[in-house]
Biopython code that builds the backbone (N, CA, C, O; Angstrom):
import numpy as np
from Bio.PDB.StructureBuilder import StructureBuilder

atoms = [
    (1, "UNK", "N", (82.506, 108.867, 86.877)),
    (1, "UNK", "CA", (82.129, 107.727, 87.675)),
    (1, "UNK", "C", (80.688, 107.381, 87.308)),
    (1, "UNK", "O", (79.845, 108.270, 87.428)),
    (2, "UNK", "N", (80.271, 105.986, 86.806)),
    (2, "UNK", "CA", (79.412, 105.766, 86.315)),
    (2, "UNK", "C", (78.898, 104.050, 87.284)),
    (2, "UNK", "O", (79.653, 103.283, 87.882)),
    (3, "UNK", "N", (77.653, 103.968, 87.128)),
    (3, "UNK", "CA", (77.517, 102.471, 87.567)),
    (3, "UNK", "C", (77.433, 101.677, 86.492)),
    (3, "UNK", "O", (77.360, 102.014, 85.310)),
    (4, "UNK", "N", (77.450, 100.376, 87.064)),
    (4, "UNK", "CA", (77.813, 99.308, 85.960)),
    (4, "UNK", "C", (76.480, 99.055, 84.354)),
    (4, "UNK", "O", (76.553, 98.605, 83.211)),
    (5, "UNK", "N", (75.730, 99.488, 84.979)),
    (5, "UNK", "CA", (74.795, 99.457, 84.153)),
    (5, "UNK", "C", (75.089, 100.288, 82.854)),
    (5, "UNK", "O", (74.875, 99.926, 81.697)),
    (6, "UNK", "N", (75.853, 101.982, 83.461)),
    (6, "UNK", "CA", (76.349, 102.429, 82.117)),
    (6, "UNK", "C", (77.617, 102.553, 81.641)),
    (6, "UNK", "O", (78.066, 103.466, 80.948)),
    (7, "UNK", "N", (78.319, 101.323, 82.162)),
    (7, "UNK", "CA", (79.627, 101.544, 82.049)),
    (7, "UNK", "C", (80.022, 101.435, 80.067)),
    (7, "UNK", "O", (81.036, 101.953, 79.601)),
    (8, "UNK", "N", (79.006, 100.690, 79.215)),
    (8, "UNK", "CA", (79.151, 100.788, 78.334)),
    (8, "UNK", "C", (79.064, 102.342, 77.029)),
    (8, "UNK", "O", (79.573, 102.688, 75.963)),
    (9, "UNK", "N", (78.344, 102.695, 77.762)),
    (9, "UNK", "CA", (77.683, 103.541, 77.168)),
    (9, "UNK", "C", (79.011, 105.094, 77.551)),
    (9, "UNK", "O", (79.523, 105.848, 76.723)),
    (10, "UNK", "N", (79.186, 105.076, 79.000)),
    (10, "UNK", "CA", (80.377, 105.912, 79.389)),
    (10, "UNK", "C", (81.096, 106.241, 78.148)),
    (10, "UNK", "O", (81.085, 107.205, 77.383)),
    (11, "UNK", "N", (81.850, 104.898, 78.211)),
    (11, "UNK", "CA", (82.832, 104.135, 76.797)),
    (11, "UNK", "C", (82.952, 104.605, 75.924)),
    (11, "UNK", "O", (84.005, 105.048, 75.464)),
    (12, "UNK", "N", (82.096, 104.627, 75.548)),
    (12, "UNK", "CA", (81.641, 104.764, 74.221)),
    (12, "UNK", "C", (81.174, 106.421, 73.424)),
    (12, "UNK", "O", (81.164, 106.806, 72.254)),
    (13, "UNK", "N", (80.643, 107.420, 75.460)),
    (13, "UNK", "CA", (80.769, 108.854, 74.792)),
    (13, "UNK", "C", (82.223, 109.353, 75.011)),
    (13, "UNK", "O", (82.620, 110.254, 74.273)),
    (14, "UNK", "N", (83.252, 108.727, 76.188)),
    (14, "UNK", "CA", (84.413, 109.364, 76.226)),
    (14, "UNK", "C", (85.452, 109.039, 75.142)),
    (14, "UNK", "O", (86.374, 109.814, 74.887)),
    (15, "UNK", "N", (85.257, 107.764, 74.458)),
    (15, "UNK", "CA", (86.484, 106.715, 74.056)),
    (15, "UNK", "C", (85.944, 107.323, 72.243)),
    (15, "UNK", "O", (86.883, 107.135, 71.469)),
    (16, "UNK", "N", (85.044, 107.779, 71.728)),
    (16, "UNK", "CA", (84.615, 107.463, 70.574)),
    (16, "UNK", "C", (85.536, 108.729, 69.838)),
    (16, "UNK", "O", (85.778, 109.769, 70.452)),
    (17, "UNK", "N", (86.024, 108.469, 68.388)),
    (17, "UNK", "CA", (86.706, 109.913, 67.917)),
    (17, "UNK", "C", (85.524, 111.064, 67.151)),
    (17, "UNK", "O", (85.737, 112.209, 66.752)),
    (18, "UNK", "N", (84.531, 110.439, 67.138)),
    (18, "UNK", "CA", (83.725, 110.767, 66.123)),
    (18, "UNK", "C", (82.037, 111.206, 67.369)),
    (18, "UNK", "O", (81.741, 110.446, 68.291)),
    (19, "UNK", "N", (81.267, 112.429, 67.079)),
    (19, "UNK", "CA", (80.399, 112.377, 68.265)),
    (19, "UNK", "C", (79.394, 111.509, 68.339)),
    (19, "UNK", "O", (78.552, 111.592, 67.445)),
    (20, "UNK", "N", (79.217, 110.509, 69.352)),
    (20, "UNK", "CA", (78.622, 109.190, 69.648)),
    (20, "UNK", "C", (77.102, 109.564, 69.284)),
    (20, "UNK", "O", (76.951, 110.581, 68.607)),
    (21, "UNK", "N", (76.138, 108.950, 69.610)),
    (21, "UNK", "CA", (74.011, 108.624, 69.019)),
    (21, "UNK", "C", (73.801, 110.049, 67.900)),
    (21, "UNK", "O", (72.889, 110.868, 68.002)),
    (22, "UNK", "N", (74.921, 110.069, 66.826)),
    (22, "UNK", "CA", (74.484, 110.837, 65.652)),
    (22, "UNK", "C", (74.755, 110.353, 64.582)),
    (22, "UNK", "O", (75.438, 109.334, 64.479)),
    (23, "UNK", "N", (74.270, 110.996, 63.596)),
    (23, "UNK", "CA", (74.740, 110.104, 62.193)),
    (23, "UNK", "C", (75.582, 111.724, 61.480)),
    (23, "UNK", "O", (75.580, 111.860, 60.257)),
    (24, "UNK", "N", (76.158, 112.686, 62.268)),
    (24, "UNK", "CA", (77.096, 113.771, 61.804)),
    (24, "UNK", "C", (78.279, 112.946, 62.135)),
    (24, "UNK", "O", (78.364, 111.919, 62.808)),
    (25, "UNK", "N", (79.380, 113.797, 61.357)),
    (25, "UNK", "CA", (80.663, 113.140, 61.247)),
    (25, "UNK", "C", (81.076, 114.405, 62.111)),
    (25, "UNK", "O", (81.799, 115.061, 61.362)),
    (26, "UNK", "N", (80.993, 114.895, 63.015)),
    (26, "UNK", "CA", (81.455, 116.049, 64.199)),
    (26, "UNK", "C", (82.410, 115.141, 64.908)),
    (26, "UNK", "O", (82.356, 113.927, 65.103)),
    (27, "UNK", "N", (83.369, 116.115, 65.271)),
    (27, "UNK", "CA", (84.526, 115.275, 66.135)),
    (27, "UNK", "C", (83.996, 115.776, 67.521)),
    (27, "UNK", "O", (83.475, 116.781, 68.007)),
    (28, "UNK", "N", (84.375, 114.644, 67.856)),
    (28, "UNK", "CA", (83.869, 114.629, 69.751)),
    (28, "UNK", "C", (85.042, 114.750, 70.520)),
    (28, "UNK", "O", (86.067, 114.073, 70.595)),
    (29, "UNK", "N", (84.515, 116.111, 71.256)),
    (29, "UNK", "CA", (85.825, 116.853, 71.536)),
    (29, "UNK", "C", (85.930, 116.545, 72.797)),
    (29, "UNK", "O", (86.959, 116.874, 73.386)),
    (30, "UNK", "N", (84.507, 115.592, 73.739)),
    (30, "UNK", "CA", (85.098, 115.345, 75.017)),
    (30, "UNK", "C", (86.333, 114.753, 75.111)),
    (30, "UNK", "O", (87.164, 115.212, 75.894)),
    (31, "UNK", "N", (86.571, 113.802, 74.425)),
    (31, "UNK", "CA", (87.655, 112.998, 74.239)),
    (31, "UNK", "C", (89.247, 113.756, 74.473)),
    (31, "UNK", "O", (90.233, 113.478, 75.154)),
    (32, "UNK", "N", (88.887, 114.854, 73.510)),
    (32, "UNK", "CA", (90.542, 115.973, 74.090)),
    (32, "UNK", "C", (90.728, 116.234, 75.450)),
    (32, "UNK", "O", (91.844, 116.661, 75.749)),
    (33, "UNK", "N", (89.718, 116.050, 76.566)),
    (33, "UNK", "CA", (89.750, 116.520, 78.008)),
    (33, "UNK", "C", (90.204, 115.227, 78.843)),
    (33, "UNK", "O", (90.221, 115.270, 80.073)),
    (34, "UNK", "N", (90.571, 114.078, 78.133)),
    (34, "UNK", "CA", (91.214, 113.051, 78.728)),
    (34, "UNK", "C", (90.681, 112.283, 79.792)),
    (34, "UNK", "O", (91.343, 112.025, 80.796)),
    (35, "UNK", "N", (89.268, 111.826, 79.583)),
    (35, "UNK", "CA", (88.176, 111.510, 80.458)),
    (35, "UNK", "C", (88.869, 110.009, 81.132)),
    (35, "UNK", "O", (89.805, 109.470, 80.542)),
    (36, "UNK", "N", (88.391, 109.515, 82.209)),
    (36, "UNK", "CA", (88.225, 108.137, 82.176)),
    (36, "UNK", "C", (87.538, 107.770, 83.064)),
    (36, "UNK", "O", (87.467, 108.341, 84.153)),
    (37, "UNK", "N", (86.664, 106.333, 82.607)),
    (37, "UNK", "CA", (85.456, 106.192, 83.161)),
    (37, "UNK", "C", (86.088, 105.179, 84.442)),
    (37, "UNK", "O", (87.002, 104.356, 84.467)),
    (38, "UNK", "N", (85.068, 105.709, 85.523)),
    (38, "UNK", "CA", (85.663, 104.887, 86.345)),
    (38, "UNK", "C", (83.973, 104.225, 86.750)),
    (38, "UNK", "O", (82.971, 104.941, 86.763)),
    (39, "UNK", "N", (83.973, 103.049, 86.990)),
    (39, "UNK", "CA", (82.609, 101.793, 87.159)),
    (39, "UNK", "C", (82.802, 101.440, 88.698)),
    (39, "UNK", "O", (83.641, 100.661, 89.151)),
    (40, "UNK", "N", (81.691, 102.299, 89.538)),
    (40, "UNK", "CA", (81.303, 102.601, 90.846)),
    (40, "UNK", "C", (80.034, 101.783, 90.676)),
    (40, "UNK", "O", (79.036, 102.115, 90.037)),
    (41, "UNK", "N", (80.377, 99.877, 91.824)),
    (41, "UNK", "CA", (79.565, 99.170, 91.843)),
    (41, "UNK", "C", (78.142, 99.529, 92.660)),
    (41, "UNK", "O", (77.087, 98.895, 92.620)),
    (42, "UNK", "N", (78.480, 100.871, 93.489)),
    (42, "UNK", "CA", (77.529, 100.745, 95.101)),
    (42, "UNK", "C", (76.627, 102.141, 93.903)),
    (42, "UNK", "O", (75.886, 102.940, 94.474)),
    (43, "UNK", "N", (76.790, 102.246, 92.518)),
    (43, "UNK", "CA", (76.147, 103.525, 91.803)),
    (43, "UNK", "C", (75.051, 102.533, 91.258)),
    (43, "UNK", "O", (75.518, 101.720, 90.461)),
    (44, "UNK", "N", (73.181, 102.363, 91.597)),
    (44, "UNK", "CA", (72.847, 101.182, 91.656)),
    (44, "UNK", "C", (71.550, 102.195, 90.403)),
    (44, "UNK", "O", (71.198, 101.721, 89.323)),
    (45, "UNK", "N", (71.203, 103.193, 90.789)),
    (45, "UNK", "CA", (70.606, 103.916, 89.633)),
    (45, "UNK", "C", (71.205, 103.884, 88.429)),
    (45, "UNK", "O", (72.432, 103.978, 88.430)),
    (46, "UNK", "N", (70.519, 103.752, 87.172)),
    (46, "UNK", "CA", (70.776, 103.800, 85.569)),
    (46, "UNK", "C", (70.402, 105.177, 85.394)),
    (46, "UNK", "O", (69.278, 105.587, 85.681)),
    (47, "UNK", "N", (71.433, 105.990, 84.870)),
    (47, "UNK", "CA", (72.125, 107.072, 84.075)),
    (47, "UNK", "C", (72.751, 108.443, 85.254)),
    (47, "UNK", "O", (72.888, 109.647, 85.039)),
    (48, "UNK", "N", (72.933, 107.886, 86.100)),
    (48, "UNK", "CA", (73.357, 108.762, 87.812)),
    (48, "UNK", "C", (75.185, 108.255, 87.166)),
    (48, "UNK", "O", (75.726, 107.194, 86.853)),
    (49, "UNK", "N", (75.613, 109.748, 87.232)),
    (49, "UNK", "CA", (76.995, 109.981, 86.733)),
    (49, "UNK", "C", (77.663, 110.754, 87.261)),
    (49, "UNK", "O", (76.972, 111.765, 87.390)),
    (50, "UNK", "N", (79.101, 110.990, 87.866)),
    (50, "UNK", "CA", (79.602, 112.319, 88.219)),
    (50, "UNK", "C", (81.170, 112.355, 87.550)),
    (50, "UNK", "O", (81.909, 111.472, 87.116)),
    (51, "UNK", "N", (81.288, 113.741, 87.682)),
    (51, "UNK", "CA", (82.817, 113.977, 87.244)),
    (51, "UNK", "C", (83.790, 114.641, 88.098)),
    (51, "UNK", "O", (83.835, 115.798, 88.516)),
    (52, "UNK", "N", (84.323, 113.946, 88.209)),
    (52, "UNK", "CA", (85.703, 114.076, 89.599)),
    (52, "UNK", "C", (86.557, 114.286, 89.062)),
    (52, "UNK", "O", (86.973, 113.550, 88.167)),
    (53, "UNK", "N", (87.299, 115.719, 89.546)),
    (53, "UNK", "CA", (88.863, 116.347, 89.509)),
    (53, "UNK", "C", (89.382, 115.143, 89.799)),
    (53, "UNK", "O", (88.786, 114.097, 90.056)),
    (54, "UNK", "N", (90.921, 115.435, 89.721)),
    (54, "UNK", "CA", (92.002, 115.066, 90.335)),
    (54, "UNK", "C", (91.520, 114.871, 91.598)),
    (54, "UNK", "O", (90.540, 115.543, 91.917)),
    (55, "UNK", "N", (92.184, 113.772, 92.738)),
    (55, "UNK", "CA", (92.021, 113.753, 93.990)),
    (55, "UNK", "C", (92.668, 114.989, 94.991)),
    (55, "UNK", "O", (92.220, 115.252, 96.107)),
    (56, "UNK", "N", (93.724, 115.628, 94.394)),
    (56, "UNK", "CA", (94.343, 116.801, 95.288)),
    (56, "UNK", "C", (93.176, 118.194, 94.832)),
    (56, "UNK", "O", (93.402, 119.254, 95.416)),
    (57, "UNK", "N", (92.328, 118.179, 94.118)),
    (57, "UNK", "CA", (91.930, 119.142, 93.475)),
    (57, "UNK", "C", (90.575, 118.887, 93.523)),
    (57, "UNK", "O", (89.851, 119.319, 92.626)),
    (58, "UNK", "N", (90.099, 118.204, 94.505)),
    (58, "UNK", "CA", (88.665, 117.964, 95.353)),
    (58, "UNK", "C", (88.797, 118.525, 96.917)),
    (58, "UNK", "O", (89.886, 118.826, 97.406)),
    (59, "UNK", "N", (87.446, 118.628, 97.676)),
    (59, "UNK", "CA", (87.163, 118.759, 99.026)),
    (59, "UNK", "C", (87.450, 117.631, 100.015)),
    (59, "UNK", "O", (87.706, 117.666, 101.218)),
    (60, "UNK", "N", (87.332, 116.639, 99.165)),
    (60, "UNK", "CA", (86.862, 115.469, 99.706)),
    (60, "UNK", "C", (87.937, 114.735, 100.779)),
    (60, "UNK", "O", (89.059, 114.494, 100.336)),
    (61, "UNK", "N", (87.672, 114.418, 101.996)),
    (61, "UNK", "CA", (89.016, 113.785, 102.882)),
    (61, "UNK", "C", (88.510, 112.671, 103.433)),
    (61, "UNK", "O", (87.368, 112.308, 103.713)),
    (62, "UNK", "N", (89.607, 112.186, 103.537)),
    (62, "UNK", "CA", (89.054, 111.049, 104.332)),
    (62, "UNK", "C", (90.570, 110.679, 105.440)),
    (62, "UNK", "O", (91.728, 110.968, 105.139)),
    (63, "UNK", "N", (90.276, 110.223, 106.286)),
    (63, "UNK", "CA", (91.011, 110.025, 107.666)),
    (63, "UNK", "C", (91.067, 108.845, 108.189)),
    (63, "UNK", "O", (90.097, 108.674, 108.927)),
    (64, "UNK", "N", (91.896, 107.773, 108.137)),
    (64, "UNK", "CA", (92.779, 106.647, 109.079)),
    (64, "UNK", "C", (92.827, 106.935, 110.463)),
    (64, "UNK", "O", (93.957, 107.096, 110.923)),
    (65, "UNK", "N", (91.821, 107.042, 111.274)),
    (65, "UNK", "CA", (92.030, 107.168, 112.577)),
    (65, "UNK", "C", (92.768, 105.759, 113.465)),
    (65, "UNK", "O", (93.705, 105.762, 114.263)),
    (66, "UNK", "N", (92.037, 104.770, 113.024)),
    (66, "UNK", "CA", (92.915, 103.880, 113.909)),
    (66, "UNK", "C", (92.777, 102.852, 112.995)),
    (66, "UNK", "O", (91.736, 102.215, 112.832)),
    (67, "UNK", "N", (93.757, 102.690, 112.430)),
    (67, "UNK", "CA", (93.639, 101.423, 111.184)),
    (67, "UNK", "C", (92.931, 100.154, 111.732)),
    (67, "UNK", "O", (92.725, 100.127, 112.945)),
    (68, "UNK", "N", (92.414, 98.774, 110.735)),
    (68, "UNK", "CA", (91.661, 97.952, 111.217)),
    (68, "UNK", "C", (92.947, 97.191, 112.503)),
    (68, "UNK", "O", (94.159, 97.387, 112.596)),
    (69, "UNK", "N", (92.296, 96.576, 113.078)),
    (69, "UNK", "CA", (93.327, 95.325, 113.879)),
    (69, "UNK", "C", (92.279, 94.398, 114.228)),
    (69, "UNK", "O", (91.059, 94.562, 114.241)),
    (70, "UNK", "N", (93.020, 93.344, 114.523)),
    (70, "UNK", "CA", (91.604, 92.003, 114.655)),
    (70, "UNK", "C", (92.600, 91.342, 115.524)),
    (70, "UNK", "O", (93.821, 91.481, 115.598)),
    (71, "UNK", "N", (91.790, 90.607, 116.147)),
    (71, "UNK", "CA", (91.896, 89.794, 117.096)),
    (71, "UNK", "C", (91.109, 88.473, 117.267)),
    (71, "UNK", "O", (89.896, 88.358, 117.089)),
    (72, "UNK", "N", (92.230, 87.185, 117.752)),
    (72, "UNK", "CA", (90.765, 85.974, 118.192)),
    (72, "UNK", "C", (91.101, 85.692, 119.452)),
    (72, "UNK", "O", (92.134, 85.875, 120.096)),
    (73, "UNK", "N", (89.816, 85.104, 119.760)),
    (73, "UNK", "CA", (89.597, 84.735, 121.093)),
    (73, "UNK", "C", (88.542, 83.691, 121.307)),
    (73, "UNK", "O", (87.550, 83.764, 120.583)),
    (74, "UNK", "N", (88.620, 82.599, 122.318)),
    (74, "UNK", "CA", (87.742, 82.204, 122.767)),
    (74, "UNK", "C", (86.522, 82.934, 123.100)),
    (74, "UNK", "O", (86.673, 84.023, 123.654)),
    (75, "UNK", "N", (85.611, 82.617, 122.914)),
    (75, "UNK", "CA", (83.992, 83.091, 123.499)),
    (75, "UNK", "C", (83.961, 81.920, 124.947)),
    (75, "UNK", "O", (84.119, 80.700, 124.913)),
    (76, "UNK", "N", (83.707, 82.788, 126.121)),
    (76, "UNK", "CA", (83.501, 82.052, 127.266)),
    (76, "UNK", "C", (82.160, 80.908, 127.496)),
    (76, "UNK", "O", (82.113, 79.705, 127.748)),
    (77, "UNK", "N", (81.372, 81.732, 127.316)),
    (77, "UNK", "CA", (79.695, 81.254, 126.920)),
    (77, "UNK", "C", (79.489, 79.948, 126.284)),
    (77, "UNK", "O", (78.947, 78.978, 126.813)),
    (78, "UNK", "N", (80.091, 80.032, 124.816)),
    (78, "UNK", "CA", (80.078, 78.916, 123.827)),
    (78, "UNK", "C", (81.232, 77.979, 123.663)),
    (78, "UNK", "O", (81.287, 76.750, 123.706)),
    (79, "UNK", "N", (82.074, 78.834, 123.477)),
    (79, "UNK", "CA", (83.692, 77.556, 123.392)),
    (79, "UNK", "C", (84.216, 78.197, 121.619)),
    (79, "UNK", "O", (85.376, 78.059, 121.231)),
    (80, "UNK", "N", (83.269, 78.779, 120.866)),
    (80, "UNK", "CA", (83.707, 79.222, 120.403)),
    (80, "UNK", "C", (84.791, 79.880, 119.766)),
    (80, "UNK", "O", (85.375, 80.543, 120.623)),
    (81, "UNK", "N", (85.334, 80.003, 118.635)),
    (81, "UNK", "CA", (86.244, 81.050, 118.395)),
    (81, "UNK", "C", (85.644, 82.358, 118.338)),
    (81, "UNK", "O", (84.526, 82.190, 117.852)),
    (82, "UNK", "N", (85.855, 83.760, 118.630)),
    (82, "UNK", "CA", (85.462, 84.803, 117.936)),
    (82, "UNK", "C", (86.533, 85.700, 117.965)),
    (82, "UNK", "O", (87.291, 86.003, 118.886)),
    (83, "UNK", "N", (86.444, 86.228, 116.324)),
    (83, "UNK", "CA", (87.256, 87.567, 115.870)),
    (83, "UNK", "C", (86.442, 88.921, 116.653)),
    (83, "UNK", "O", (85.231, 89.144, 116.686)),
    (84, "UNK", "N", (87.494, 89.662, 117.216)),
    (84, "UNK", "CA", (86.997, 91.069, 117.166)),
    (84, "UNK", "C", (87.790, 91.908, 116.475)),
    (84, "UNK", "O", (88.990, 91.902, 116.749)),
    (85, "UNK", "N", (87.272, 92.822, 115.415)),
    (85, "UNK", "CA", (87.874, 94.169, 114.746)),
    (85, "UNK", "C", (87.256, 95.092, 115.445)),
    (85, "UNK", "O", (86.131, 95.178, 115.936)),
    (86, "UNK", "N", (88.554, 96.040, 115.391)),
    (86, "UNK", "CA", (88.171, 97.515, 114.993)),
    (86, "UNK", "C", (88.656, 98.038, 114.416)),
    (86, "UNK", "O", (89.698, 97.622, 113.909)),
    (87, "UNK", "N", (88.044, 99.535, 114.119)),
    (87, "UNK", "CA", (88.728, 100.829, 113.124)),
    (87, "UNK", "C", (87.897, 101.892, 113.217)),
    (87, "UNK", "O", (86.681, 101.806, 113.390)),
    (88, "UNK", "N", (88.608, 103.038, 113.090)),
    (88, "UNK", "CA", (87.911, 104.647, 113.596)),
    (88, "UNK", "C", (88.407, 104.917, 111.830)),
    (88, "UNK", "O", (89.352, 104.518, 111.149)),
    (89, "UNK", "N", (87.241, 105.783, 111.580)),
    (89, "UNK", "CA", (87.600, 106.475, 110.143)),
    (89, "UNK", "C", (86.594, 107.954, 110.126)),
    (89, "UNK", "O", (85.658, 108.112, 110.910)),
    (90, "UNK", "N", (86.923, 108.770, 109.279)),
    (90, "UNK", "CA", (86.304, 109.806, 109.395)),
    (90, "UNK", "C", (86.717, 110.301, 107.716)),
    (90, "UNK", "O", (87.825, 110.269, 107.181)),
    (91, "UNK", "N", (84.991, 110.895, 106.968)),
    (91, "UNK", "CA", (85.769, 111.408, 105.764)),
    (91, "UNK", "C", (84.297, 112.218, 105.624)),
    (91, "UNK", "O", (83.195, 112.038, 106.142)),
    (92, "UNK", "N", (84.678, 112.923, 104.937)),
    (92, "UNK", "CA", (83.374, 114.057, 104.521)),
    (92, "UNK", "C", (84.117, 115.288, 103.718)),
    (92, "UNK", "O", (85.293, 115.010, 103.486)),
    (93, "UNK", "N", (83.731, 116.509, 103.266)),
    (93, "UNK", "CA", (84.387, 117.678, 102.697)),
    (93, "UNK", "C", (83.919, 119.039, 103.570)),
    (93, "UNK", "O", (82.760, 119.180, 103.958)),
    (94, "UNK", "N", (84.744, 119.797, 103.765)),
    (94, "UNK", "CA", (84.971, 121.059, 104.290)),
    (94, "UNK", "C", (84.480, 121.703, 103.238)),
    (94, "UNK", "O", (83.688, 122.520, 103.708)),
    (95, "UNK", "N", (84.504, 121.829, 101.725)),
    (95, "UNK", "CA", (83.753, 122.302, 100.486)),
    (95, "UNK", "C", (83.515, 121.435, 99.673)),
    (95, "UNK", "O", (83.764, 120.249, 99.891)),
    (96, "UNK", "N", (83.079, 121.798, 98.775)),
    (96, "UNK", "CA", (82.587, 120.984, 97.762)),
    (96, "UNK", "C", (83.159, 121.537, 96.227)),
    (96, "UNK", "O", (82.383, 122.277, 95.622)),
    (97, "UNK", "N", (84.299, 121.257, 95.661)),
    (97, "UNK", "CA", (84.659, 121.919, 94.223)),
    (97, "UNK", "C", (84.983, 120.912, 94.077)),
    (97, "UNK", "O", (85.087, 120.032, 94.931)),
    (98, "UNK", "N", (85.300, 120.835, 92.458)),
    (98, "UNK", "CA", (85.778, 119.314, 91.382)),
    (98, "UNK", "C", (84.883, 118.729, 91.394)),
    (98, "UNK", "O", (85.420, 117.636, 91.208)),
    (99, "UNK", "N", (83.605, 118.457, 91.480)),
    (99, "UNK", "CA", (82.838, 117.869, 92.046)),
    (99, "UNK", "C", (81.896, 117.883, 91.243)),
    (99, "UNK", "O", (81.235, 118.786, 91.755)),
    (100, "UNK", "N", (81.116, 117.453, 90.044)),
    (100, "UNK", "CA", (80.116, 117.711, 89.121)),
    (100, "UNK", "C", (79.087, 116.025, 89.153)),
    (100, "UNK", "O", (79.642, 114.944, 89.351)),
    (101, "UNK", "N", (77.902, 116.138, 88.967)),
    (101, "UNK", "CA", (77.149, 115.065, 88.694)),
    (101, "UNK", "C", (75.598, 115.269, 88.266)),
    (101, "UNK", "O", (75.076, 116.349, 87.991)),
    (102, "UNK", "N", (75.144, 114.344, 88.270)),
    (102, "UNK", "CA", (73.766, 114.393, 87.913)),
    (102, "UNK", "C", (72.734, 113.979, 89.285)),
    (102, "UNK", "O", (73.013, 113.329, 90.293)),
    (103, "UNK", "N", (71.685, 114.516, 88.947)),
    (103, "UNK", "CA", (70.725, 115.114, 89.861)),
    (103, "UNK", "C", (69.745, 113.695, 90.787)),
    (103, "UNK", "O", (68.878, 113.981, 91.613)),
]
sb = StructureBuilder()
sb.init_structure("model")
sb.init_model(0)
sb.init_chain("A")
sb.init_seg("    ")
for serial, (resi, resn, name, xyz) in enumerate(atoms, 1):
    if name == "N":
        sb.init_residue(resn, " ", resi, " ")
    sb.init_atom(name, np.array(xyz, "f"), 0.0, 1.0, " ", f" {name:<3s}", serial, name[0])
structure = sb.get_structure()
């Protein structure tokens, strides 16, 4: 998971057959580990990267407590229309494995 800023560069060390900013003909063996870059818009720092397991093979949860629902209604006050939503959610990790990034 990379931000957009290095989404090229990602690319280019997972996707390349040959090892990427050298002038050796070394095969780049990240590539056998079947990487893929995924471009995380809210990742707003340049060169901030992480590497994520599988989703069953992380800590990480997250919880649907009360899905969104919306509603409209008059506003008494104004005459208005107004929407009200809600939604309960809960996510965090009990541990932390699969889980690799930069500092």
């Amino acid at each position: 998971m990379v931000g957009p800023s290095d989404e090229h560069i990602a690319k280019r060390i997972v996707n390349s057959t040959q090892r990427p900013f050298t002038a050796d003909n070394d095969v780049n063996t990240i590539r056998d580990y079947g990487l893929e870059v995924v471009v995380m818009d809210h990742l707003t720092d340049d060169g901030r990267w992480f590497l994520l397991a599988d989703k069953n093979d992380t800590g990480l949860v997250y919880n649907d407590r009360a899905p969104l629902s919306m509603r409209k209604r008059d506003d008494p006050r104004t005459g208005n229309l107004m929407f009200v939503a809600r939604f309960r959610a809960s996510w965090g990790t009990p541990h932390v494995y699969g889980i690799a990034g930069s500092p």
